[in-house]
C-alpha positions in Angstrom: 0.0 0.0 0.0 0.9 3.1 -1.0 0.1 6.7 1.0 -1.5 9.7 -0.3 -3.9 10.7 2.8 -2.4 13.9 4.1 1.0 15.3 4.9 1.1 14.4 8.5 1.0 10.4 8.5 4.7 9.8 9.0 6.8 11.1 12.0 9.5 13.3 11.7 11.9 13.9 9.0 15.4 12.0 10.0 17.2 15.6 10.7 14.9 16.7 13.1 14.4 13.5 15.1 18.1 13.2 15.3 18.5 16.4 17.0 15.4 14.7 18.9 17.4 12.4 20.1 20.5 14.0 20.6 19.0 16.1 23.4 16.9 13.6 24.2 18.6 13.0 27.8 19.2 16.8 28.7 17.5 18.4 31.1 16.1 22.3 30.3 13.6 24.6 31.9 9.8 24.0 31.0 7.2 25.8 29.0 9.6 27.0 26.0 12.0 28.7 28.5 15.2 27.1 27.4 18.1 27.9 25.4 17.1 25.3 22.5 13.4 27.5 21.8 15.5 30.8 22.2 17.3 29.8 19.4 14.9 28.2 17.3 12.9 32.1 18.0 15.6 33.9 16.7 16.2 31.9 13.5 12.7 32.5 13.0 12.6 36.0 13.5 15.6 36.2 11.2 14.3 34.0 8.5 11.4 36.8 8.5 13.5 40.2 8.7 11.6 41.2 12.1 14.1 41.6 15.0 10.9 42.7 17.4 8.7 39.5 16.3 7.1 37.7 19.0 7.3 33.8 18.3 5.7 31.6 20.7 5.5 27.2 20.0 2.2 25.7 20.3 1.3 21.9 19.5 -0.9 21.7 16.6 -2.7 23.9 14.3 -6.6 24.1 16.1 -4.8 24.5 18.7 -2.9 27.5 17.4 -5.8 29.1 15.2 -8.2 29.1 18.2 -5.7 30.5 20.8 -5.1 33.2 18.1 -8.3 33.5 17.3 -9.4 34.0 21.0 -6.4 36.2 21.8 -7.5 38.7 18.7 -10.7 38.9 19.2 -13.2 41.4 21.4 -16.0 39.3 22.7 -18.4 40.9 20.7 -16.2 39.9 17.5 -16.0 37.2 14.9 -13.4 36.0 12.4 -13.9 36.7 8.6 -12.8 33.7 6.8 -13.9 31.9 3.3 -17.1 29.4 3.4 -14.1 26.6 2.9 -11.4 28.2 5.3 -10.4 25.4 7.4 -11.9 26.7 11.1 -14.9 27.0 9.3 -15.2 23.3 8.1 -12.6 21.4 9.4 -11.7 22.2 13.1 -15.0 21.0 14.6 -16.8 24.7 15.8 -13.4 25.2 18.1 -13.5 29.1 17.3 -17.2 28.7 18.0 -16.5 26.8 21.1 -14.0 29.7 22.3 -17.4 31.8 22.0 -16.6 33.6 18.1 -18.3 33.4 15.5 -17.1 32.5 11.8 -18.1 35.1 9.4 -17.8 33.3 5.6 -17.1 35.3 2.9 -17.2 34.1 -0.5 -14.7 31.9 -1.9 -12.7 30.6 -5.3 -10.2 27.4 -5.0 -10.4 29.0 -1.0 -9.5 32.0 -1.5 -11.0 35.3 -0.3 -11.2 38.6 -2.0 -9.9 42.0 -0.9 -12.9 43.7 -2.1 -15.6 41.0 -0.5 -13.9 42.0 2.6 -14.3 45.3 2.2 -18.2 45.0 1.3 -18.6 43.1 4.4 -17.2 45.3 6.5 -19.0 48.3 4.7 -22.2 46.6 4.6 -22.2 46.0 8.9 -21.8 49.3 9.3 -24.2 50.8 7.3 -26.9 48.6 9.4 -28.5 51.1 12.1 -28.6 47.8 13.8 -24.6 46.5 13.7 -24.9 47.2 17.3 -26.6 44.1 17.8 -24.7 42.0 15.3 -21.5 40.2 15.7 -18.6 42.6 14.9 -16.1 41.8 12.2 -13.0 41.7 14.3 -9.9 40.4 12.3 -9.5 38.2 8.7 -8.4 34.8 8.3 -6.7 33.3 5.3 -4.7 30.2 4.9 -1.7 29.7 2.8 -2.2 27.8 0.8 -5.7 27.1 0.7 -7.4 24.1 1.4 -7.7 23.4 -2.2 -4.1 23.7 -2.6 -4.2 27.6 -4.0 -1.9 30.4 -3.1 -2.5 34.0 -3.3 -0.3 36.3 -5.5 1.6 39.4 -3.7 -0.9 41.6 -5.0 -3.7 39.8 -3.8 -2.3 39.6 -0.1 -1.1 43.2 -0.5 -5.0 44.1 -1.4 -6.4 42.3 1.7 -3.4 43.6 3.9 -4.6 47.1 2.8 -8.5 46.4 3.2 -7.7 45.1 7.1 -5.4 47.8 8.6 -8.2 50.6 6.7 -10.7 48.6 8.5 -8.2 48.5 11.9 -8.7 44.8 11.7 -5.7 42.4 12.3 -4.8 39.8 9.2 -4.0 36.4 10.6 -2.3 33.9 7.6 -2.9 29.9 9.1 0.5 29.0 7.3 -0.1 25.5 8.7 1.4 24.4 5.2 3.3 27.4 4.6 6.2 25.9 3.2 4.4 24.4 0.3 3.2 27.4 -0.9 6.2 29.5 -0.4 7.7 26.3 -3.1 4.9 26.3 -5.0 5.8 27.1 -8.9 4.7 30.7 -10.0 4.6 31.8 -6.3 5.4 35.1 -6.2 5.2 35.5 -2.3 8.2 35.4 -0.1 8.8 34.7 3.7 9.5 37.8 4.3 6.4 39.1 2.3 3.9 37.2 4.6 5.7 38.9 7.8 5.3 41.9 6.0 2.0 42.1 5.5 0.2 40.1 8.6 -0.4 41.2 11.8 0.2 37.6 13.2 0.8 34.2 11.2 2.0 30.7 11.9 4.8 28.6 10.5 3.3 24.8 10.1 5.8 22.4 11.9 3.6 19.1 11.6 2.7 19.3 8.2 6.2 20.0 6.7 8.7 17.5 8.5 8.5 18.1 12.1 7.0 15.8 14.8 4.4 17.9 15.8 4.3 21.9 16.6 3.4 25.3 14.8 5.4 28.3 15.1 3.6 31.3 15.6 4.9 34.9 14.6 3.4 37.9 16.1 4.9 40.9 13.7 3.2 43.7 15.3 4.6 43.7 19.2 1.9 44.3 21.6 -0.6 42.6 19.8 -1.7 39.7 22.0 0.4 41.3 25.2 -0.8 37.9 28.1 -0.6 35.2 25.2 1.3 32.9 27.0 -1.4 32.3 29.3 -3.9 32.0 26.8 -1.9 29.4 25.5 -1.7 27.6 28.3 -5.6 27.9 28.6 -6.4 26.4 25.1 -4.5 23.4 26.4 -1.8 24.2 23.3 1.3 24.8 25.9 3.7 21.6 25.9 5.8 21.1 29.4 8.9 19.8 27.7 8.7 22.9 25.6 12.4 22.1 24.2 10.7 19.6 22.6 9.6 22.5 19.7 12.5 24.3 19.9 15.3 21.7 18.8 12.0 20.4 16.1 12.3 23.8 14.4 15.6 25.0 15.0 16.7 21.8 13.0 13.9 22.8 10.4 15.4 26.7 10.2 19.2 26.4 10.9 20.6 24.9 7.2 17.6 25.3 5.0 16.0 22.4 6.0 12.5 23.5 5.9 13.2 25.1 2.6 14.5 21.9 1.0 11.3 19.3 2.4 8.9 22.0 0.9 10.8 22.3 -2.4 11.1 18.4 -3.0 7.4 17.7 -1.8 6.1 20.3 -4.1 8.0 18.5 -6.9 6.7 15.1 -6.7 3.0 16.7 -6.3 4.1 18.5 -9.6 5.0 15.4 -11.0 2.1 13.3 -10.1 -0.2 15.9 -11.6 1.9 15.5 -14.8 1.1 12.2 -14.5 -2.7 12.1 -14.4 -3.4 14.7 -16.4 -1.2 13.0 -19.2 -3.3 10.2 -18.7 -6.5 12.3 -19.3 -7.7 13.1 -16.0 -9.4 16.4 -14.7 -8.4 18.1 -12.2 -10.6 19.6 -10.3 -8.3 22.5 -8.7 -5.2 23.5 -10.5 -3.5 23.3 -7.2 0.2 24.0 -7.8 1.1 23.0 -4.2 1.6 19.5 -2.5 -2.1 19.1 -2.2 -3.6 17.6 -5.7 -7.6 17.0 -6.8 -9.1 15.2 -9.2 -12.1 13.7 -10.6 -12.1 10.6 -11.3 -14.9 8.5 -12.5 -15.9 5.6 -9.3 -14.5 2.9 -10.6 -11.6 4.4 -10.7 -11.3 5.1 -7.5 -12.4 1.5 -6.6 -9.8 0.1 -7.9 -6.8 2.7 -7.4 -8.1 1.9 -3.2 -7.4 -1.0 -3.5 -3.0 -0.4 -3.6 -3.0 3.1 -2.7 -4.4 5.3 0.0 -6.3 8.8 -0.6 -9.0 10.6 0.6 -12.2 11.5 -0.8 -13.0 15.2 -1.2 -16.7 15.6 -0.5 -19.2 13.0 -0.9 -19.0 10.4 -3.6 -20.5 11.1 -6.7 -23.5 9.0 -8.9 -20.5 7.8 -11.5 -17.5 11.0 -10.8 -16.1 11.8 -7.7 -13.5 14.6 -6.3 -10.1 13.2 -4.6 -7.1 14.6 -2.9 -4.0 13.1 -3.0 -0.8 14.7 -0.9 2.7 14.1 -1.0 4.9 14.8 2.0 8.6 14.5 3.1 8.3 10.6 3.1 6.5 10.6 -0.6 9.3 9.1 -3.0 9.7 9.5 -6.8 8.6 5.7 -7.0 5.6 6.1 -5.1 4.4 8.2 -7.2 5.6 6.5 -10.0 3.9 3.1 -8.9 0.5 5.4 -8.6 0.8 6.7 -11.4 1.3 3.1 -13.2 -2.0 2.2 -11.6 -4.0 4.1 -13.3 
């Protein structure tokens, strides 16, 4: 059997968990108080060309995006966010649960528009009544998309722009970050998504790390007691270290750079591959996350070596799947999928 599911299946890319296990006997300070998270911080805030940055570790991504969320937020304010944005669909109502409301906006391959922000915003208040509404109180985007897409640097320059007119903070879920930042035509640098977000994460789990998210707070004094918001949301780990040698292996040589680039090429490559063999696909996803439609039978039969997951509900005779290469994904993986076909 083959694996396509998701980026996250394996454990840790070989670099990391041997710097895992290097410092595995040491003994540090708690909480991401040590010398190891210091580090990883400053790497971070170099890699981003903000000296002030705030970067605080947290353990997974609904984790991070509700602590975020939470810590943005008035408590008469939601989130703005596409109809697919992941906290929307995915993360089980845990912005909800934190007592914010999601606020869709319209969508295309996930992403939002600058000036469908702007309308919303415009259109709440010019209601006599936004006083009894829910408030919109910040953006969220993710990059990529959960269809795989990636904004240009004019479109994240637009909705940049539309939030700080609006006084709203823009929050990037960069849970896969690294994929798009590799992503062919990309246009958007590091340094670009610091630039223009008031806060934004740096996906640890998804892109070769054991678990962990990094997140970047680029304007200083914007969540001023996060730490024990953190701890709150149940997203603080006690052996804290344990994120700080995971992402100062990921940021010290290029690492992180190098998983994303080579992940993004075999995804590449197996789109090559099924589109030579006639396939649709149903987003042009230029990222490590590919979708198709293939006709049921297909499917049935492609299950029966390799592993993917549906996108949606199964179709009458045509149905959308993703399949997702990762730091484990080899050339003859793909290769062998694609002979199935």
């Amino acid at each position: 059997m083959i694996y396509f599911d998701s980026d996250y299946m394996a454990g840790a890319h070989p670099d990391v968990m041997r710097r895992l296990v290097e410092t595995n006997a040491e003994q540090t300070v708690g909480y991401g108080c040590d010398g190891y998270t210091a580090h990883a911080a400053e790497l971070i805030r170099n890699a981003c060309g903000l000296p002030d940055a705030k970067v605080h570790f947290l353990v997974g991504g609904t984790q991070t995006n509700a602590t975020v969320i939470d810590g943005l937020l008035s408590r008469h304010e939601g989130v703005l966010a596409a109809e697919s944005g992941h906290i929307n669909v995915h993360e089980a109502g845990a912005i909800e649960a934190t007592g914010h409301k999601v606020l869709t906006l319209p969508q295309k391959e996930g992403k939002v528009a600058a000036e469908d922000v702007r309308k919303y915003i415009r259109d709440f208040y010019s209601d006599d009544t936004y006083e009894h509404m829910v408030a919109p109180g910040m953006l969220y985007i993710s990059f990529p998309t959960e269809y795989g897409a990636i904004y240009s640097l004019s479109e994240l320059e637009a909705l940049s722009e539309v939030c700080h007119e609006a006084g709203i903070p823009l929050f990037i879920d960069g849970a896969r970050l690294g994929y798009g930042l590799a992503a062919k035509g990309n246009d958007v640098t590091l340094k670009d998504i610091a630039r223009l977000s008031d806060v934004f994460y740096i996906g640890g789990t998804k892109v070769g790390a054991l678990f962990g998210e990094a997140v970047v707070v680029t304007r200083p004094g914007l969540l001023p007691h996060f730490t024990p918001l953190v701890k709150q949301h149940g997203a603080m780990l006690a052996k804290g270290r344990l994120l700080g040698v995971q992402f100062a292996a990921l940021f010290e040589d290029g690492l992180y750079e190098r998983i994303s680039q080579n992940t993004v090429r075999l995804a590449e490559k197996l789109k090559d591959g099924f589109t030579a063999k006639g396939y649709e696909t149903a987003v042009d996803s230029p990222t490590n996350q590919q979708f198709f439609r293939l006709p049921n039978e297909v499917i049935d039969r492609l299950k029966e070596n390799a592993s993917f997951e549906m996108w949606g509900p199964r179709g009458e005779t045509v149905s959308t799947v993703r399949f997702v290469t990762g730091w484990t994904t080899t050339d003859e993986e793909v290769e062998m999928l694609i002979g199935l076909l």
